[in-house]
C-alpha positions as CSV (number, residue, x, y, z in Angstrom):
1,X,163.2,-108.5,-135.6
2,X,160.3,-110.8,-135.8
3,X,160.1,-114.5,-136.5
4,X,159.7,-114.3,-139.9
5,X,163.0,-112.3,-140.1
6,X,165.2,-114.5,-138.6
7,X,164.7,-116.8,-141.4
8,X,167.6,-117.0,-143.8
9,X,167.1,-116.4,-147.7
10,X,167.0,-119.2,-150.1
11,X,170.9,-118.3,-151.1
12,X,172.1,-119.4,-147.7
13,X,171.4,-122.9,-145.3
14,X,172.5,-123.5,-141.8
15,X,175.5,-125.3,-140.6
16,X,175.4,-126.9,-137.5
17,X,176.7,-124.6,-135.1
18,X,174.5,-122.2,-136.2
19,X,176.1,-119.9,-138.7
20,X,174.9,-118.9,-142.1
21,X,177.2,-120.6,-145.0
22,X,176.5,-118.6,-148.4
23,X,176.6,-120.1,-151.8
24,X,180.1,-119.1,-151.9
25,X,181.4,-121.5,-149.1
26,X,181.6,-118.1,-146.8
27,X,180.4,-118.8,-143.3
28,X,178.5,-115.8,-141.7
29,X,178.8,-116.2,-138.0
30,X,176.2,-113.5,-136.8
31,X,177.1,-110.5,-134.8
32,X,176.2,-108.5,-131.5
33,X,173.3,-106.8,-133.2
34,X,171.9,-109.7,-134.3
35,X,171.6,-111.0,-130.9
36,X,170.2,-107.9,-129.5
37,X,167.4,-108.5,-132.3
38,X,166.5,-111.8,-131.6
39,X,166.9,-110.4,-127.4
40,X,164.4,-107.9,-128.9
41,X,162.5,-109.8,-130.5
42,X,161.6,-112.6,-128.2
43,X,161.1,-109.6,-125.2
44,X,157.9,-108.4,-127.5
45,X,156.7,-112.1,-128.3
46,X,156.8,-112.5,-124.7
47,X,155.2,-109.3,-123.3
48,X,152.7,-109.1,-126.1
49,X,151.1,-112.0,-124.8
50,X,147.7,-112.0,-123.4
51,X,149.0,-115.1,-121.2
52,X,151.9,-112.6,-120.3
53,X,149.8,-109.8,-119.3
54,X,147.2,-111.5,-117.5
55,X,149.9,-113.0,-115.1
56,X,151.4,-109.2,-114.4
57,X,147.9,-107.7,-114.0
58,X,147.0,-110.6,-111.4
59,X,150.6,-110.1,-109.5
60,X,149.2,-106.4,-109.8
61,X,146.2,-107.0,-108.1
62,X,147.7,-108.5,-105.1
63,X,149.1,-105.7,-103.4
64,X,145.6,-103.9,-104.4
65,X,143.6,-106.3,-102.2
66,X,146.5,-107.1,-99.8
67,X,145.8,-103.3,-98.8
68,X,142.0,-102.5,-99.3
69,X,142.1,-105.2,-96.8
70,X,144.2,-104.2,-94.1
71,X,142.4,-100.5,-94.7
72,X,139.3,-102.2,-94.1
73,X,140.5,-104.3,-90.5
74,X,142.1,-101.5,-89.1
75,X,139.0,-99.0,-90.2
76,X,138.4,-99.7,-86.6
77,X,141.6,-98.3,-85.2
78,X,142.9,-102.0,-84.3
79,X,146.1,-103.1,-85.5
80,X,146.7,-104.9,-88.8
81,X,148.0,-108.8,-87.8
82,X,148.3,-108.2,-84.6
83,X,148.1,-111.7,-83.7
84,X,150.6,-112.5,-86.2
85,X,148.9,-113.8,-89.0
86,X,149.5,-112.9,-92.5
87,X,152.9,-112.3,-94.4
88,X,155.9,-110.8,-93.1
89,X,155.3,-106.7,-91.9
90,X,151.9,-106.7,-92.4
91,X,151.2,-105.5,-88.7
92,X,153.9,-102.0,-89.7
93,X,151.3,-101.2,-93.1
94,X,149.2,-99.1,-91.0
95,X,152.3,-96.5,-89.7
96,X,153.9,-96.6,-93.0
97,X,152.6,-97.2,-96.6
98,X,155.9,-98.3,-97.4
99,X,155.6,-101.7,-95.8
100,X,153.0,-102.1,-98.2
101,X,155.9,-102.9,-100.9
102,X,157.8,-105.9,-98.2
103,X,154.2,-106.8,-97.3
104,X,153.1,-107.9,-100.6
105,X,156.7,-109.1,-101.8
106,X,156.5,-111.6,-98.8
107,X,153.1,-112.4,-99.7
108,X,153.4,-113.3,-104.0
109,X,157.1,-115.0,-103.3
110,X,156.1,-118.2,-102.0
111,X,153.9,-118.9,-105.0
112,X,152.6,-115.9,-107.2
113,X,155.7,-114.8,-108.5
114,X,157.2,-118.0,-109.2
115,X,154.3,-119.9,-110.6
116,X,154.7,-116.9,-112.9
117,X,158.0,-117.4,-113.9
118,X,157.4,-121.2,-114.1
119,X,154.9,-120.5,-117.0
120,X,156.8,-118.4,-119.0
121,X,160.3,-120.4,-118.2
122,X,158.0,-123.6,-118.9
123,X,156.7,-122.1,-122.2
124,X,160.3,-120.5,-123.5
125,X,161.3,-124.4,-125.5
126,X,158.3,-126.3,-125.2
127,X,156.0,-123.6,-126.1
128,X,157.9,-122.8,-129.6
129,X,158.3,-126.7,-130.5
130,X,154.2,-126.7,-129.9
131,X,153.6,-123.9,-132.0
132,X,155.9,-125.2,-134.6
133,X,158.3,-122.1,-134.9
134,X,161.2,-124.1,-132.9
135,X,162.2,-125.4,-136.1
136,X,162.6,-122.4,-138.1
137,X,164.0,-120.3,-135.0
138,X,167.0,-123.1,-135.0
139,X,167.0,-122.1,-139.2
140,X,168.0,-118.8,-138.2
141,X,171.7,-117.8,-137.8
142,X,170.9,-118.0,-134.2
143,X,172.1,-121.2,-132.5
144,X,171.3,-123.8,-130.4
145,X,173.5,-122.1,-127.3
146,X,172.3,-119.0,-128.2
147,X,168.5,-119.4,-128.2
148,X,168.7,-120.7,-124.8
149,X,170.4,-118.0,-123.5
150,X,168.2,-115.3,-125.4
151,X,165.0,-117.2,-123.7
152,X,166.8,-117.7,-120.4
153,X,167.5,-113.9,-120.3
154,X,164.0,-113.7,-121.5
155,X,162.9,-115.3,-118.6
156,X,165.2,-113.4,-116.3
157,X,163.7,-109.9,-117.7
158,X,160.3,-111.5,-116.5
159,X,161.4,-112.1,-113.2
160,X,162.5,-108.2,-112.8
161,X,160.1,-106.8,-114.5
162,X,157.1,-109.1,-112.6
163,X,158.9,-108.0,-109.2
164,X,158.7,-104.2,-109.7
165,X,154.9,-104.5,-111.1
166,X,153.9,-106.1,-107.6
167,X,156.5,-103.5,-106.1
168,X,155.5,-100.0,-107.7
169,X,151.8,-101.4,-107.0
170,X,152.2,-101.7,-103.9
171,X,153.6,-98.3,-103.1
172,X,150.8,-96.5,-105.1
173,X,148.5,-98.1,-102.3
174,X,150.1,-98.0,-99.8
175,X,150.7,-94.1,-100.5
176,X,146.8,-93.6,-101.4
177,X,145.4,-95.5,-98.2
178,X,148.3,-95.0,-95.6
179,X,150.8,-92.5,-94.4
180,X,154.6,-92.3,-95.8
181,X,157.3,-91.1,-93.9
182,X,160.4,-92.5,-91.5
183,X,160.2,-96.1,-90.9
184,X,161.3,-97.9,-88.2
185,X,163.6,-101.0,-88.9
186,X,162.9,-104.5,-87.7
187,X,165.7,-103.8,-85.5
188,X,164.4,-100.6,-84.4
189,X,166.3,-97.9,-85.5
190,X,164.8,-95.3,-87.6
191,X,165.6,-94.4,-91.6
192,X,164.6,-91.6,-93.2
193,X,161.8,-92.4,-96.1
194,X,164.0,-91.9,-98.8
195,X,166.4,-94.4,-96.8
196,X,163.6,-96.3,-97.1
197,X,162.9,-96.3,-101.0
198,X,166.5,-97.4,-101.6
199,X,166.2,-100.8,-99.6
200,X,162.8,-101.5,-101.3
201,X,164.4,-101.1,-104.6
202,X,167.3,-103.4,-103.2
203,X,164.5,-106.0,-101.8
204,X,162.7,-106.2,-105.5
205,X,166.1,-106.4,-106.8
206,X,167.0,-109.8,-104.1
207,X,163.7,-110.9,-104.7
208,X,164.1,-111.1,-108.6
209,X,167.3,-112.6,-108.2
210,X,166.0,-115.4,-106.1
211,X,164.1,-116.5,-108.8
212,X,166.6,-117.1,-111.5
213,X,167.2,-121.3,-109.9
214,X,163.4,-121.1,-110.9
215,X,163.8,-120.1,-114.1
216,X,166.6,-122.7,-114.7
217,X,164.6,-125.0,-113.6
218,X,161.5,-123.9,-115.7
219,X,163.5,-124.0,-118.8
220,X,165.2,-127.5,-118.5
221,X,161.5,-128.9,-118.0
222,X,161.0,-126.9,-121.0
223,X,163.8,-128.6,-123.3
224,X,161.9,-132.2,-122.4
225,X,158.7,-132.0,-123.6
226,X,156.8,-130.4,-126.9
227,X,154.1,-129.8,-125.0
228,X,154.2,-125.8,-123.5
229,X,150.9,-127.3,-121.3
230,X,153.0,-130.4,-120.2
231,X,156.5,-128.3,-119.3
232,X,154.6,-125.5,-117.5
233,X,152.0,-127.9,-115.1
234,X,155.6,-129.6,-114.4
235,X,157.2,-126.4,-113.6
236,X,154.6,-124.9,-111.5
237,X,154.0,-128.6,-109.7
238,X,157.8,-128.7,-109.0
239,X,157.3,-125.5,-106.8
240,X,154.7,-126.5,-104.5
241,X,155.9,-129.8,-104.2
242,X,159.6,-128.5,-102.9
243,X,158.2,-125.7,-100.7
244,X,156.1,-128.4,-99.1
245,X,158.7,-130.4,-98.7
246,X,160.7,-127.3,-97.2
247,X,157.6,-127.5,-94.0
248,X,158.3,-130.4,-92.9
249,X,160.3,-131.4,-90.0
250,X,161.9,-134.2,-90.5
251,X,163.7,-132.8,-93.9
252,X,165.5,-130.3,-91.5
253,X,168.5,-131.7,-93.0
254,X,167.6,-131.6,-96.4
255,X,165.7,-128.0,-96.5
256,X,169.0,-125.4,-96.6
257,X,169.3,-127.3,-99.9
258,X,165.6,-126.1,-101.5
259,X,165.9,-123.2,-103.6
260,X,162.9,-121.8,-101.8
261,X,164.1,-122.5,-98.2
262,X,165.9,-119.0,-98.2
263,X,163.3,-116.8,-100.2
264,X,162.4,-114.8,-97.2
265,X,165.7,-113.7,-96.5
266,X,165.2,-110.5,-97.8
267,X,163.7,-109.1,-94.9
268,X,167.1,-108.9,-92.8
269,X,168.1,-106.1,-95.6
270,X,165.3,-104.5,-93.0
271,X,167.9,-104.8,-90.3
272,X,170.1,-102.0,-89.0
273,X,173.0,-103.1,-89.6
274,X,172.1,-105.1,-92.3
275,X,172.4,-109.3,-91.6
276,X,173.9,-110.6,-94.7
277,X,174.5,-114.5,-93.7
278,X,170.9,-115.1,-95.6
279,X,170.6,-113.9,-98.2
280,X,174.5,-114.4,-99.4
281,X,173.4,-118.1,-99.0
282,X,170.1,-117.6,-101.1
283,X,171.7,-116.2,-104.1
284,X,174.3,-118.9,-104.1
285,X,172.2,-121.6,-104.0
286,X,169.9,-119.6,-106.7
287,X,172.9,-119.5,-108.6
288,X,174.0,-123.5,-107.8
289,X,170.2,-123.8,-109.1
290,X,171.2,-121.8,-112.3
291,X,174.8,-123.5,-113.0
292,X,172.8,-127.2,-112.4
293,X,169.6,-126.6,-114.5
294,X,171.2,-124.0,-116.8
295,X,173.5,-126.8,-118.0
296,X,171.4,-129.7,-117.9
297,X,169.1,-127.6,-120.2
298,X,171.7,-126.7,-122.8
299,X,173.0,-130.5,-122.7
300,X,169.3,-131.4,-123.5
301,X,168.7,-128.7,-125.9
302,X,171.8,-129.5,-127.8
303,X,171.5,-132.7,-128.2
304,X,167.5,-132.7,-128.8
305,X,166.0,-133.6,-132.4
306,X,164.1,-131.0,-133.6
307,X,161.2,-132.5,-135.8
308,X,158.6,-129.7,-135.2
């Protein structure tokens, strides 16, 4: 369904919650397959984007370089991080491709992944008012409530689909420049490689879902601004400023509280058995994030004047 499609005829106008009243005083409330549409239809606006694509191809290229650079310190036979710089793993890359995928997870979390998300959550309101479509999207039998859940889930799609790019990347080079096999836990029991594939699937899976306070976020900023440029600087300078905040000391008390300060939890689903304290409180407080921002936004949203 395009845009242009979800525009009602000239027989029919808009009541206010969003269903299409005929000529006849009928009221058309619109139906599952009309959601799926407009679901549709905003997943191609959004992927069709050249802003869209550029973001995946550069979360693409990170595990490329993350691993053409390990290749190229340890061309020497010495060990990858072995002083223990760099992200989380980095020094297993050389025994097993595989690490390649937590490697680069840990290393576009803290800021490539969800500046991504911030542009596109940041975009998903703002970005429609600026274009000047807003307006005839709210036309539509569509919905005040219902748009913002079609561009939160949107959003969410974004964060999955952004994770396994930087994932599936990542295993491609790490199975081109290093060997596969058994891996060795951070606990140090051994899996079996297919053992292995599971919990990488699972980790893409955590680390999409810890993003979903982030696109909350994004998408409140979103509903307060006509200005896509305006909501998505915001967004994106929300994120660095909490996750500084999160390094410093003396907000000890305050960090547990950041939806960033529990991001790296995935790596205990790297433990044998598996530590789950973590990451259970990470995806609460992602979904705290969600409940907060996710009904601040529709309260905005529903109570916003559309002029544009």
């Amino acid at each position: 369904m395009s845009r242009a499609e979800a525009v009602p005829g000239p027989d029919t106008r808009p009541d206010p919650a969003g269903a299409v009243v005929d000529p006849a005083g009928a009221t058309r409330s619109p139906g599952l397959l009309w959601t799926f549409g407009l679901f549709r239809s905003e997943l191609v606006t959004t992927f069709r984007r050249w802003r869209t694509i550029a973001l995946l191809g550069v979360l693409a290229a990170v595990p490329i370089l993350v691993g053409v650079a390990i290749r190229i310190e340890t061309s020497d036979g010495s060990a990858a991080g072995g002083g223990g710089e760099g992200p989380a793993f980095i020094s297993q890359v050389t025994n097993n491709g595989l690490f390649l995928v937590f490697t680069a997870l840990a290393a576009t979390l803290p800021f490539f992944l969800p500046m991504a998300i911030g542009v596109i959550a940041g975009d998903a309101i703002a970005g429609e008012a600026n274009a000047g479509t807003l307006r005839y999207l709210l036309v539509a039998p569509a919905g005040r409530t219902r748009l913002l859940l079609t561009k939160y889930a949107t959003t969410m799609t974004f964060c999955l689909v952004a994770t396994l790019v930087v994932a599936v990347s990542a295993l491609t080079v790490g199975a081109l420049l290093f060997p596969l096999g058994d891996l060795t836990t951070i606990s140090g029991t051994r899996i079996s490689f297919a053992e292995g594939l599971g919990r990488a699937l699972l980790i893409a899976l955590v680390v999409a879902a810890s993003l979903v306070g982030v696109a909350a976020l994004g998408l409140f900023v979103s509903t307060l601004t006509n200005s896509g440029i305006a909501a998505m600087a915001t967004t994106v300078g929300l994120l660095i400023t909490v996750q500084i905040l999160d390094q410093i000391p003396q907000l000890h008390a305050l960090q547990p509280y950041f939806f960033s300060h529990y991001w790296l939890s995935f790596a205990d689903l790297m433990r044998e058995p598996v530590y789950w304290d973590d990451l259970v409180r990470n995806l609460g407080l992602q979904g705290l994030y969600a409940a907060v921002f996710g009904s601040a936004a529709w309260a905005r949203f529903a109570a916003k004047d559309i002029t544009v």
